[in-house]
C-alpha positions in Angstrom: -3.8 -49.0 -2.2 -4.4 -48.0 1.6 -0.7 -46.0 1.3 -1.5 -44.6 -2.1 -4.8 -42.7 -0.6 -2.7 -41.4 2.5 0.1 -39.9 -0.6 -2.3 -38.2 -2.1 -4.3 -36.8 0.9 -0.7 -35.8 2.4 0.0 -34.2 -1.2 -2.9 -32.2 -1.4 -2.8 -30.9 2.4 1.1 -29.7 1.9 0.5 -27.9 -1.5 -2.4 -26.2 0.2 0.1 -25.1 2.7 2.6 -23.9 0.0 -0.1 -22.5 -1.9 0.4 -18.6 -2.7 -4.0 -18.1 -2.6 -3.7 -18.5 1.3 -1.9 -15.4 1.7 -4.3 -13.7 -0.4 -7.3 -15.2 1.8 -5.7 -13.7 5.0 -5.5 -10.5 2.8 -9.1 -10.5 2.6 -9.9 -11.6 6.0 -7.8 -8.6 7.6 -9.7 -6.4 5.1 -12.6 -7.8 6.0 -12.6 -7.6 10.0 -10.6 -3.6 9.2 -14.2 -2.5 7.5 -16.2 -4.1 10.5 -14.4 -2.5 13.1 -14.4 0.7 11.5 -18.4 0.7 10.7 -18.6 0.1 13.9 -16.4 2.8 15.2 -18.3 4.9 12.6 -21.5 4.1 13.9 -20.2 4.5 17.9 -18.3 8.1 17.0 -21.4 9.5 15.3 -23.8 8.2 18.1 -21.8 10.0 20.7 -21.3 12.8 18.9 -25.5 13.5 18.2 -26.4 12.0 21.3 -23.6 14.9 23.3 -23.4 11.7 25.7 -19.5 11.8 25.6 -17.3 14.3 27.3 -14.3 15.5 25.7 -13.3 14.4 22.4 -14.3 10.4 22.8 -16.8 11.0 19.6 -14.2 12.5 17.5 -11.7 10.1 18.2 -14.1 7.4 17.6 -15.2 9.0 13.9 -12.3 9.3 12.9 -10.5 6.1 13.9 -13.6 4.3 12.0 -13.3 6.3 9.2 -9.6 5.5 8.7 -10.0 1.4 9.8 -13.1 1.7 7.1 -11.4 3.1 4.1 -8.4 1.0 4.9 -10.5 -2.1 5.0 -12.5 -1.5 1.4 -9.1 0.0 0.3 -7.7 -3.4 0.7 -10.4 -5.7 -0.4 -10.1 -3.3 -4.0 -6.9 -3.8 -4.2 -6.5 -7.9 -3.2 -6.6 -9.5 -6.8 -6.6 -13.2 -7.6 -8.8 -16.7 -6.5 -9.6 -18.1 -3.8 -7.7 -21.6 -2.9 -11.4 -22.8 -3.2 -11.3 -21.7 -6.6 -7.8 -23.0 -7.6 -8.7 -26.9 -7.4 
């Protein structure tokens, strides 16, 4: 009984592993931490730029980084399809 209950755990733990839904939750996790850096790039650019606190370009640089980290992050969280492993079991 005691080694049937250790099969089992061990069964579920490696087909987790094998499972295709992880690679779809490290999808949304990248897309996820791409449209938080980029609001907050966004947010930083367009501070500097009104506030005329940066010299140079640093503001511009800034907007437009977040704006291209932002639309790549929503992009991707669009486009990910499928469950979660949460979801599978």
């Amino acid at each position: 009984m005691f080694f049937l209950k250790i099969k089992q755990q061990f069964n579920v733990q490696f087909t987790y592993l094998l499972s295709p839904y992880k690679t779809i939750n490290m999808k949304k996790g990248l897309a996820f931490v791409l449209a938080v850096l980029g609001a907050v790039a966004l947010i930083f650019g367009v501070y500097t730029l009104f506030s005329g606190g940066a010299t140079g370009s640093q503001g511009w640089i800034a907007t437009i980084l977040g704006g291209v980290f932002f639309t790549s992050g929503i992009g991707l969280m669009k486009t990910t399809k499928g469950q979660s492993a949460e979801n599978n079991s």
